[in-house]
Backbone as XML, in Angstrom:
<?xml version="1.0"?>
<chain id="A" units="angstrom">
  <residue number="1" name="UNK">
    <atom name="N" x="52.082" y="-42.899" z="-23.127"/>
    <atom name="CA" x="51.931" y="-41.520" z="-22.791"/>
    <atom name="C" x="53.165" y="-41.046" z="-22.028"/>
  </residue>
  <residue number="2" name="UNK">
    <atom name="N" x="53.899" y="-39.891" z="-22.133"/>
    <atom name="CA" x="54.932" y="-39.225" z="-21.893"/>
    <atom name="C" x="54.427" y="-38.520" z="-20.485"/>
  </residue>
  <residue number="3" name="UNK">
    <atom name="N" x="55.420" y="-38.837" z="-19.278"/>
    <atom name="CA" x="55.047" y="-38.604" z="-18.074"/>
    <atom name="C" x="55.411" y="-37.052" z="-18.575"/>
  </residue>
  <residue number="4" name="UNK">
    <atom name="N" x="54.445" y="-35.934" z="-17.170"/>
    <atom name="CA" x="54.839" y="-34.647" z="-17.400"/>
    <atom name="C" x="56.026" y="-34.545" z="-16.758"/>
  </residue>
  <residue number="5" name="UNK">
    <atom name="N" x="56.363" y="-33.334" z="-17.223"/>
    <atom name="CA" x="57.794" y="-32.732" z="-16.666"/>
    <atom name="C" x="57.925" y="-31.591" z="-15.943"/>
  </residue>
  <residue number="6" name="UNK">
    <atom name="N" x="57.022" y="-30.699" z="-15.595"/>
    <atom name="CA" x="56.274" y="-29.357" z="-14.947"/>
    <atom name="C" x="55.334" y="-30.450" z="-13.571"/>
  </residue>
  <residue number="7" name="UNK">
    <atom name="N" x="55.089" y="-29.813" z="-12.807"/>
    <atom name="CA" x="54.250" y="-30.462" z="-11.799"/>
    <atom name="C" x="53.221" y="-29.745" z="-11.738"/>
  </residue>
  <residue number="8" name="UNK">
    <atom name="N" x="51.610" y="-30.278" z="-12.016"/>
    <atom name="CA" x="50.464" y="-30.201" z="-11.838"/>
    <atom name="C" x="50.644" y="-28.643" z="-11.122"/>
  </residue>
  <residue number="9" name="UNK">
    <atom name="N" x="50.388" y="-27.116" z="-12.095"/>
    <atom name="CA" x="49.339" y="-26.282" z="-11.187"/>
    <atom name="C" x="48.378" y="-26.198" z="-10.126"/>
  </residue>
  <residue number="10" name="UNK">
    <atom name="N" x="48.010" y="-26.422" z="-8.847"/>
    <atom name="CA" x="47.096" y="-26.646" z="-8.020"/>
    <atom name="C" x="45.881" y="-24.900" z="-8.052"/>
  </residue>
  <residue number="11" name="UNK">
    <atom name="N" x="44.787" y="-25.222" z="-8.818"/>
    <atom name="CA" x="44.001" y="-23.773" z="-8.690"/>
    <atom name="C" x="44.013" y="-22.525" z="-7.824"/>
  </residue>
  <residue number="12" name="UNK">
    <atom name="N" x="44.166" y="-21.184" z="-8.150"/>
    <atom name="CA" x="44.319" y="-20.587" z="-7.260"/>
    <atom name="C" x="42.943" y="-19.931" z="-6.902"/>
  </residue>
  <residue number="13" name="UNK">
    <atom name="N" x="42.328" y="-20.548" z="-7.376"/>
    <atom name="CA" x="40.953" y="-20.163" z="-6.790"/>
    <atom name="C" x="40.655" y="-20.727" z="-5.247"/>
  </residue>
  <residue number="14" name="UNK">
    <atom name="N" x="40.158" y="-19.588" z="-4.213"/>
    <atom name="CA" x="39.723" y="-20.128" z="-3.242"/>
    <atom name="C" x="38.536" y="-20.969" z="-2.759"/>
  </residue>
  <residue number="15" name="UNK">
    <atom name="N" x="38.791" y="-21.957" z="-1.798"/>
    <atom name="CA" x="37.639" y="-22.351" z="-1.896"/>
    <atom name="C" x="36.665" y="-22.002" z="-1.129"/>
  </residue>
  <residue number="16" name="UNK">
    <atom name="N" x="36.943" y="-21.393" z="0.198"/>
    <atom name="CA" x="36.005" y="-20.914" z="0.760"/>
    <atom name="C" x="36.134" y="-19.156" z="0.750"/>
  </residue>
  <residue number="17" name="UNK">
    <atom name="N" x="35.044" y="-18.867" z="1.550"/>
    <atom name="CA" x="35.281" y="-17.009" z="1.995"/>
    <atom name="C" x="35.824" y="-17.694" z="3.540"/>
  </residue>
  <residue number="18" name="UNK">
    <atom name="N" x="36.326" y="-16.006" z="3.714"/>
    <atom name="CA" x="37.174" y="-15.847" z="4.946"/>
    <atom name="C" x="35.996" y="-16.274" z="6.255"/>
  </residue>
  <residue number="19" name="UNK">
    <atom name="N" x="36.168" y="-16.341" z="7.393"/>
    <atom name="CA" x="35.533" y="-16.562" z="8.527"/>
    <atom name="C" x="34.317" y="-15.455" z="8.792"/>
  </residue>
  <residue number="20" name="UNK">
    <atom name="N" x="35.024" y="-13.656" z="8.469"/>
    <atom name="CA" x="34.004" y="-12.548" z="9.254"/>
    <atom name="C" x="33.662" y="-12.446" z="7.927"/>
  </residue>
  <residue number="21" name="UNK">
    <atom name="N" x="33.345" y="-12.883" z="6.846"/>
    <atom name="CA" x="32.451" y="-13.112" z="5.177"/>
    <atom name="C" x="31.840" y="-14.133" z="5.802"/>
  </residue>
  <residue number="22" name="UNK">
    <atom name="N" x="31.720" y="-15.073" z="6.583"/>
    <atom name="CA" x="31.290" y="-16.100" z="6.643"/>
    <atom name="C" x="29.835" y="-15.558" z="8.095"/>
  </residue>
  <residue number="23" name="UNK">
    <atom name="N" x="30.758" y="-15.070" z="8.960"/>
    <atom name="CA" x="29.684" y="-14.639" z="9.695"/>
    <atom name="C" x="28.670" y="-13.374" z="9.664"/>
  </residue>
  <residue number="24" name="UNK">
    <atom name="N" x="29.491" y="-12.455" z="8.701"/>
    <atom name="CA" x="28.380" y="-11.391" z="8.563"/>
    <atom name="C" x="27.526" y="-11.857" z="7.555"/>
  </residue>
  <residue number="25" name="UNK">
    <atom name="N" x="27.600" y="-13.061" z="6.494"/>
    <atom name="CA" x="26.543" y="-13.464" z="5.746"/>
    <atom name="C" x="25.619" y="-14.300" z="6.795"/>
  </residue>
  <residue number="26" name="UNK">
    <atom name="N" x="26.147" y="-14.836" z="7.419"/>
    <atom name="CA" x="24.937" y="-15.314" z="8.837"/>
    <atom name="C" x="24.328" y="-14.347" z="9.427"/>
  </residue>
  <residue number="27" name="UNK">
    <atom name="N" x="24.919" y="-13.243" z="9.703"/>
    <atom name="CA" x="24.655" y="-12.284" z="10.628"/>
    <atom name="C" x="23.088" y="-11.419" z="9.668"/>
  </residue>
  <residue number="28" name="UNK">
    <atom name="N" x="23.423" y="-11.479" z="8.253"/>
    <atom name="CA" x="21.927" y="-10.975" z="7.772"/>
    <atom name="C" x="21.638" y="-11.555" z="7.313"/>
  </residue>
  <residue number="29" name="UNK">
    <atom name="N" x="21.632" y="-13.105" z="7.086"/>
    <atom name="CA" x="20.622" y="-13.817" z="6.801"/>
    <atom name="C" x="19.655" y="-14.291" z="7.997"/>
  </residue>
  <residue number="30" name="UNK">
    <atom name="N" x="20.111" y="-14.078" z="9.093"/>
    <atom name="CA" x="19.127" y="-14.655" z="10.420"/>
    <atom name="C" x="18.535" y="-13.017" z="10.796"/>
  </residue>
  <residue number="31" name="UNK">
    <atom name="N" x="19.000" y="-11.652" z="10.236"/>
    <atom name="CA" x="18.128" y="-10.732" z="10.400"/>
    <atom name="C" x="16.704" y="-10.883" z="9.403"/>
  </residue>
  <residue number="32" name="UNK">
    <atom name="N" x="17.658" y="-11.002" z="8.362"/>
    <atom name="CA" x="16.243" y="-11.086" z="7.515"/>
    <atom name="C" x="15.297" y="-12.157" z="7.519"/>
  </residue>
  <residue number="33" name="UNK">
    <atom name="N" x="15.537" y="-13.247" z="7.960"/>
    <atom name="CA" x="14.592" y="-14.394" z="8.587"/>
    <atom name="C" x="13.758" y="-13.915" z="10.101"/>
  </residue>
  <residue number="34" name="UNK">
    <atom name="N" x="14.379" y="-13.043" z="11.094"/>
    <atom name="CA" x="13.691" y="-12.283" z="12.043"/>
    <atom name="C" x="12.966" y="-11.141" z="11.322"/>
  </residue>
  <residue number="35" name="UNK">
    <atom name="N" x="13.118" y="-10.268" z="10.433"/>
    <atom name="CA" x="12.364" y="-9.265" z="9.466"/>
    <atom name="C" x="11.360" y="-9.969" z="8.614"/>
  </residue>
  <residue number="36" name="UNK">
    <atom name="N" x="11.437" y="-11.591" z="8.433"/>
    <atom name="CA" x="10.547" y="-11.966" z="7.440"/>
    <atom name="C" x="9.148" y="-11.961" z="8.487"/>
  </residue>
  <residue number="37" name="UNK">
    <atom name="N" x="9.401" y="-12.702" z="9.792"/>
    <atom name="CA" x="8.978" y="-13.441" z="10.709"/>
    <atom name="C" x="7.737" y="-12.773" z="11.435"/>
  </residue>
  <residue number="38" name="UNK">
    <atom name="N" x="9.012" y="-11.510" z="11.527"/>
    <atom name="CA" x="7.689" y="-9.986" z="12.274"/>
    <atom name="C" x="7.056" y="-9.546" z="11.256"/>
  </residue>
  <residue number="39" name="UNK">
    <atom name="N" x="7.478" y="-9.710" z="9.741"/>
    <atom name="CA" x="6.141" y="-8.992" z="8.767"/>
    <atom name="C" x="5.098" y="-9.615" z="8.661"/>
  </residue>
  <residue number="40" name="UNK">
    <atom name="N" x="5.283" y="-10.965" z="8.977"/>
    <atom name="CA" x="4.057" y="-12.445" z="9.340"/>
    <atom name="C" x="3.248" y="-12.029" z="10.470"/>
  </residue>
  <residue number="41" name="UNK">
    <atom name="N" x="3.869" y="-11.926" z="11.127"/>
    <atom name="CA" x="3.323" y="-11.302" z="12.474"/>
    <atom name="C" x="2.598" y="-10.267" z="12.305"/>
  </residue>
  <residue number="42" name="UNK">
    <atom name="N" x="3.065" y="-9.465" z="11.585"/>
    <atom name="CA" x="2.346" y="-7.814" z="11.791"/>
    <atom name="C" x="0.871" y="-8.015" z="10.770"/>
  </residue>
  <residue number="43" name="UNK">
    <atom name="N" x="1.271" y="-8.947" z="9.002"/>
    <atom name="CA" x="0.028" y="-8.901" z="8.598"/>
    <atom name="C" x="-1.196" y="-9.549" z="9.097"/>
  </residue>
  <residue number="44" name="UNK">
    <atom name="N" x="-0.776" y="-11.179" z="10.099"/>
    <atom name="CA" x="-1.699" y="-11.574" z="10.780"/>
    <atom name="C" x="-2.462" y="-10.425" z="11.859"/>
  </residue>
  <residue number="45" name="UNK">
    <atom name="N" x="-1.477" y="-9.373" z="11.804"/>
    <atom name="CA" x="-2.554" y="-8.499" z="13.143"/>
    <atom name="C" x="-3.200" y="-8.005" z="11.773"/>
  </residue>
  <residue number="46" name="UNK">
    <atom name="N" x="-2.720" y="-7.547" z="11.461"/>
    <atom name="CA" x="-3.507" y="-6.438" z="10.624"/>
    <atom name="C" x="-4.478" y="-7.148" z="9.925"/>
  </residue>
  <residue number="47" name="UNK">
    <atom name="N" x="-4.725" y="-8.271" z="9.538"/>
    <atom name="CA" x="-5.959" y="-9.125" z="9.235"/>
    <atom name="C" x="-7.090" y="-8.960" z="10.498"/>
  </residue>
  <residue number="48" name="UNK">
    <atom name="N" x="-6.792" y="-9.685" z="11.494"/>
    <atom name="CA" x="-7.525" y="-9.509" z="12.790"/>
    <atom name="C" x="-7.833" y="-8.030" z="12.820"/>
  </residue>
  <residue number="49" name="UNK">
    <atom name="N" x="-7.195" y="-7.755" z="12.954"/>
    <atom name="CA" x="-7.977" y="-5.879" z="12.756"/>
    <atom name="C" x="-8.689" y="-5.772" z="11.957"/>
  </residue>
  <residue number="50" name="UNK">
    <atom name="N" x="-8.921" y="-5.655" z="10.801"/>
    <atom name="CA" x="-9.526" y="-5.202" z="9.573"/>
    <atom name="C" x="-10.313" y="-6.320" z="9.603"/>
  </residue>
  <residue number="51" name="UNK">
    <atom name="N" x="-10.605" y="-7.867" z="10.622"/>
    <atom name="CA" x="-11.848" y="-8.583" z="10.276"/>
    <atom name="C" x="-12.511" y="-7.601" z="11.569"/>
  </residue>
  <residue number="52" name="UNK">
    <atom name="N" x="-11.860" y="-7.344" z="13.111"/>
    <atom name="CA" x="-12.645" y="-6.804" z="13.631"/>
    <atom name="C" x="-13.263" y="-5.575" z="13.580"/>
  </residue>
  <residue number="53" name="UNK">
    <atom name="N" x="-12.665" y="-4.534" z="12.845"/>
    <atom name="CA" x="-12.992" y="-3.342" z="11.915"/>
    <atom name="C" x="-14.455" y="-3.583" z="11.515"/>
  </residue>
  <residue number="54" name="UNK">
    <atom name="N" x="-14.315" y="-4.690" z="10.416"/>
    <atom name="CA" x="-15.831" y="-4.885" z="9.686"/>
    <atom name="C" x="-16.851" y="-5.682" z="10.692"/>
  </residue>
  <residue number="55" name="UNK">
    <atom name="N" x="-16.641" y="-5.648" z="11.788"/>
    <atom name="CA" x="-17.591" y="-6.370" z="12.805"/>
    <atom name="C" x="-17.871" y="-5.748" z="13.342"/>
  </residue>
  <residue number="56" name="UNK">
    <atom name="N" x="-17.180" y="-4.311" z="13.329"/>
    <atom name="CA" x="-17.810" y="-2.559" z="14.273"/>
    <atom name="C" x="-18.797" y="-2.197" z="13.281"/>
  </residue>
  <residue number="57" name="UNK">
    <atom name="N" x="-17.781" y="-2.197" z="11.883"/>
    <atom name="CA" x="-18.923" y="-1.688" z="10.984"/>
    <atom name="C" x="-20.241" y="-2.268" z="10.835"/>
  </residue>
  <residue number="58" name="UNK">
    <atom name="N" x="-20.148" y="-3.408" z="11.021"/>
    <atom name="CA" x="-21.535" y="-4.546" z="10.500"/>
    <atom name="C" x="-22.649" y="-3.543" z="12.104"/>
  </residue>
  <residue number="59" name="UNK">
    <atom name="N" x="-21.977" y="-3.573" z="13.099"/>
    <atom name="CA" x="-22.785" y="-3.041" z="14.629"/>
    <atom name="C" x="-23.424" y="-1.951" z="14.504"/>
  </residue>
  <residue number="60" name="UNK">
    <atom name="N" x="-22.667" y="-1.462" z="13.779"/>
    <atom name="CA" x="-22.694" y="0.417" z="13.527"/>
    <atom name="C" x="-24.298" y="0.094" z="12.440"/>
  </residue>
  <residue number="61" name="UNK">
    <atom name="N" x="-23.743" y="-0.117" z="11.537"/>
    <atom name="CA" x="-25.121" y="-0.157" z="10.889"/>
    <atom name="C" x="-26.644" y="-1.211" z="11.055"/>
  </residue>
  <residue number="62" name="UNK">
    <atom name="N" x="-26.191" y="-2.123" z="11.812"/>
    <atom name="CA" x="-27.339" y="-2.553" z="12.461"/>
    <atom name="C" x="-28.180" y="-1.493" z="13.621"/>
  </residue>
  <residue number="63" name="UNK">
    <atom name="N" x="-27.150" y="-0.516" z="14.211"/>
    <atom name="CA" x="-27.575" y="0.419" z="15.262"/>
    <atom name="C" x="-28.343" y="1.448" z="14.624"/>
  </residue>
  <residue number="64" name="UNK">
    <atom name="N" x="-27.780" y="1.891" z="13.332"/>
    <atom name="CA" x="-28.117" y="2.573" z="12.596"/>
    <atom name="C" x="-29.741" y="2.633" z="11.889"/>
  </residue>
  <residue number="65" name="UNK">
    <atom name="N" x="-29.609" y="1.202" z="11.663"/>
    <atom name="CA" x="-31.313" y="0.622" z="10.828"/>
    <atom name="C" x="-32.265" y="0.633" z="12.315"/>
  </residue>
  <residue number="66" name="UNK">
    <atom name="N" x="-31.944" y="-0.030" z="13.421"/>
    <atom name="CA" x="-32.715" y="0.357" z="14.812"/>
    <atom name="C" x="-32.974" y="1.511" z="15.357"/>
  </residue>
  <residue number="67" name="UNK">
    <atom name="N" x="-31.881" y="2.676" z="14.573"/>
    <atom name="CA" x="-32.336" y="4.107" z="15.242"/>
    <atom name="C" x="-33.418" y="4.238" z="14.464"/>
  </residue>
  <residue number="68" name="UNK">
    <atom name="N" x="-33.291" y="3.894" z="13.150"/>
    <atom name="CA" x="-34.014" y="4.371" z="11.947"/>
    <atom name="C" x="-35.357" y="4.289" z="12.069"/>
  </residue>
  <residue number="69" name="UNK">
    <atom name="N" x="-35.153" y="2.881" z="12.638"/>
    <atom name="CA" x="-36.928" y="2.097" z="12.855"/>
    <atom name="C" x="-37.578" y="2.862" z="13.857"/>
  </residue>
  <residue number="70" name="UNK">
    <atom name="N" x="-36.602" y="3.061" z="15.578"/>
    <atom name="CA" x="-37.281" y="3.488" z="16.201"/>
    <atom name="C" x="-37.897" y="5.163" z="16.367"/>
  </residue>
  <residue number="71" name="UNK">
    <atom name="N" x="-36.546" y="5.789" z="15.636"/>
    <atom name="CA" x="-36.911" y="7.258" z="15.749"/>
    <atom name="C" x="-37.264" y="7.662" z="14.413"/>
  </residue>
  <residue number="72" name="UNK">
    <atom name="N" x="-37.524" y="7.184" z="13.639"/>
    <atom name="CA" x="-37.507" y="7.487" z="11.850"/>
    <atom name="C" x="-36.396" y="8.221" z="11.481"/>
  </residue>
  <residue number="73" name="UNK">
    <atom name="N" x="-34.928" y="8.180" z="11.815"/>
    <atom name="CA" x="-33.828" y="8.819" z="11.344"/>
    <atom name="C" x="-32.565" y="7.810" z="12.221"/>
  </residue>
  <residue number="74" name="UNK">
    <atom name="N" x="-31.814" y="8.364" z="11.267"/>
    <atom name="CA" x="-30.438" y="7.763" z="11.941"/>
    <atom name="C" x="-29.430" y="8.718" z="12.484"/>
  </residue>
  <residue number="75" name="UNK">
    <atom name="N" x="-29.923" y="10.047" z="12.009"/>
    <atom name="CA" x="-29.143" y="11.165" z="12.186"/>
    <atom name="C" x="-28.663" y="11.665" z="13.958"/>
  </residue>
  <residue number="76" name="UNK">
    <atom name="N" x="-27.743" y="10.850" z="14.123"/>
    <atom name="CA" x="-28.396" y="11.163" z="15.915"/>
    <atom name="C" x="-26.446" y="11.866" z="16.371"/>
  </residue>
  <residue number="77" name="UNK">
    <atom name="N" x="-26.544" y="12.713" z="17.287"/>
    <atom name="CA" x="-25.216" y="13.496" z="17.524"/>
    <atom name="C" x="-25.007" y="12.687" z="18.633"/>
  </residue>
  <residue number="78" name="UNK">
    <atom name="N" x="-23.631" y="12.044" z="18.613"/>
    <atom name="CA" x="-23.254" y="10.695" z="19.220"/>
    <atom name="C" x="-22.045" y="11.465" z="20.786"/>
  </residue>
  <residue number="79" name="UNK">
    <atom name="N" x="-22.150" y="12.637" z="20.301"/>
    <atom name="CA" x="-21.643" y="13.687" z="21.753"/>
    <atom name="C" x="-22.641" y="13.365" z="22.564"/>
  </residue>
  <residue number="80" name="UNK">
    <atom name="N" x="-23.937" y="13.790" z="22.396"/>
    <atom name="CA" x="-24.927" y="13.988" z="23.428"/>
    <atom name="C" x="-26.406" y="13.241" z="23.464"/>
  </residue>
  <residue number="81" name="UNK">
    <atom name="N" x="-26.138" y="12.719" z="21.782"/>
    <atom name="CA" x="-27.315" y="11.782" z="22.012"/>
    <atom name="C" x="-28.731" y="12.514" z="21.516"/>
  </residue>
  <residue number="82" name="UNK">
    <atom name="N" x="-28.245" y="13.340" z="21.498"/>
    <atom name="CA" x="-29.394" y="13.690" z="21.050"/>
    <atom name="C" x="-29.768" y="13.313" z="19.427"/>
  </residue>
  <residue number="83" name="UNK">
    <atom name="N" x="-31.078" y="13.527" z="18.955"/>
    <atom name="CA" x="-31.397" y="13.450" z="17.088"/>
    <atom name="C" x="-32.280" y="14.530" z="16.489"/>
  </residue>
  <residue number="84" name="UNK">
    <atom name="N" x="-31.454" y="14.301" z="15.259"/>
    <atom name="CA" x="-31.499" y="15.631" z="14.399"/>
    <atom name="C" x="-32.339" y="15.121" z="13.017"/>
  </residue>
  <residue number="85" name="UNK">
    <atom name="N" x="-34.399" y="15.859" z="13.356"/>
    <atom name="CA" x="-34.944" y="15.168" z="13.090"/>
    <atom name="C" x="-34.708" y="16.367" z="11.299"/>
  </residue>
  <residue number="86" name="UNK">
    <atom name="N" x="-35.519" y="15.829" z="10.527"/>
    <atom name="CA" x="-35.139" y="17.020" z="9.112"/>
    <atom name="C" x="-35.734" y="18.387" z="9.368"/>
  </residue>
  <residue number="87" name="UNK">
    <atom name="N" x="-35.235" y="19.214" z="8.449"/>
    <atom name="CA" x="-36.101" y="20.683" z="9.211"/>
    <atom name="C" x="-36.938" y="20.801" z="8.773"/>
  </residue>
  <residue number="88" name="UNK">
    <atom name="N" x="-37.574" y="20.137" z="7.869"/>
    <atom name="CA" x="-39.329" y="20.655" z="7.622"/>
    <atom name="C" x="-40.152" y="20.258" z="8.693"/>
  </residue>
  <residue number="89" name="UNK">
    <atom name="N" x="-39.380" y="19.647" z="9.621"/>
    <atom name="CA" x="-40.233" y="19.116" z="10.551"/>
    <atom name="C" x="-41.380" y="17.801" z="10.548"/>
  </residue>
  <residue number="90" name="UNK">
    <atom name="N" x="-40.801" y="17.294" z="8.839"/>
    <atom name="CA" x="-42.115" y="16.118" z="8.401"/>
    <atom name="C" x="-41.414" y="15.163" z="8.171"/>
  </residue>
  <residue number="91" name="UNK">
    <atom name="N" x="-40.665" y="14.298" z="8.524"/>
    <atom name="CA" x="-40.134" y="13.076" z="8.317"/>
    <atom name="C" x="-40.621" y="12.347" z="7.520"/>
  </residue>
  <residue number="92" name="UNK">
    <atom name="N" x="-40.095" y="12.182" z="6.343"/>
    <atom name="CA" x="-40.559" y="11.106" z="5.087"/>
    <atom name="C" x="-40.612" y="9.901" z="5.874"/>
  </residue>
  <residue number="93" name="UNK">
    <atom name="N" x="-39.646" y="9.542" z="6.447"/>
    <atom name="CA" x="-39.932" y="8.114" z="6.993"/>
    <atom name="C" x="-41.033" y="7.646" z="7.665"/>
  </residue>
  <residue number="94" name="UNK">
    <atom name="N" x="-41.469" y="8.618" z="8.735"/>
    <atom name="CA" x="-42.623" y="8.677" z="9.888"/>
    <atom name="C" x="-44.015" y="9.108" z="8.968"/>
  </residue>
  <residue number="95" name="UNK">
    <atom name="N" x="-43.600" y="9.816" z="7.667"/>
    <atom name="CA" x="-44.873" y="9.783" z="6.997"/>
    <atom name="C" x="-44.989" y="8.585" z="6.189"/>
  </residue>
  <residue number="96" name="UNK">
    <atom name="N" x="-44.449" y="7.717" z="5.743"/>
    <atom name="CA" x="-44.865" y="6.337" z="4.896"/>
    <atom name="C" x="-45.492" y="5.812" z="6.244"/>
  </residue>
  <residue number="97" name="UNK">
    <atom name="N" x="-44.599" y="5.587" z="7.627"/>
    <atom name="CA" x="-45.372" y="4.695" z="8.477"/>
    <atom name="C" x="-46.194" y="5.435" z="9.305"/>
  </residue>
  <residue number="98" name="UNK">
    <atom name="N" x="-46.929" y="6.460" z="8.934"/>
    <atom name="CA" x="-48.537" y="6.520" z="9.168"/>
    <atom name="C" x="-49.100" y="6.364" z="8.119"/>
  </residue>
  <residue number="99" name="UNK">
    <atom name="N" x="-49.019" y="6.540" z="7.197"/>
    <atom name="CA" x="-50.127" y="6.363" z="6.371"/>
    <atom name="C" x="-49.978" y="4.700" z="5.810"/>
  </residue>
  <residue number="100" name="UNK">
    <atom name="N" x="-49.726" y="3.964" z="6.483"/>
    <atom name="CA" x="-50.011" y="2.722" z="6.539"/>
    <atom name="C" x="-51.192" y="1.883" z="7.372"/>
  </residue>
</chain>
């Protein structure tokens, strides 16, 4: 084989990026690992909320079936407490439980 006579091209491709390419790709990759971190964060609240949400709701309507039972309505104005019995004045409910 015939030694060359030109000396070996060395690539002019670089091999690395510059230093501030180097740190602003750090610089948002550790934001977006802090942005991943707090959206973890935020849906775990928002789970806990929305289980304790449905644990008001579950209260609410247990309060609801106890108004029901005790006053024959649930209709009650939660300003003052007072209840708003129907206007015929004959409660379907209070009439099944007398004529029992």
């Amino acid at each position: 084989m015939a030694k060359r006579k030109t000396p070996k091209v060395e690539s002019l491709r670089p091999e690395k990026i510059t230093d501030e390419q180097l740190k602003t790709s750090r610089e948002v990759i550790k934001s977006m690992n802090i942005a991943t971190a707090d959206l973890g964060a935020i849906e775990i609240r928002k789970h806990e909320l929305l289980h304790h949400f449905k644990l008001m709701q579950e209260t609410l309507t247990k309060l609801q079936h106890e108004f029901k039972q005790q006053y024959g309505t649930d209709n009650i104005n939660i300003a003052d407490g007072t209840i708003k019995y129907n206007e015929d004045g004959d409660d379907k409910d209070n009439k099944k439980d007398n004529d029992r």
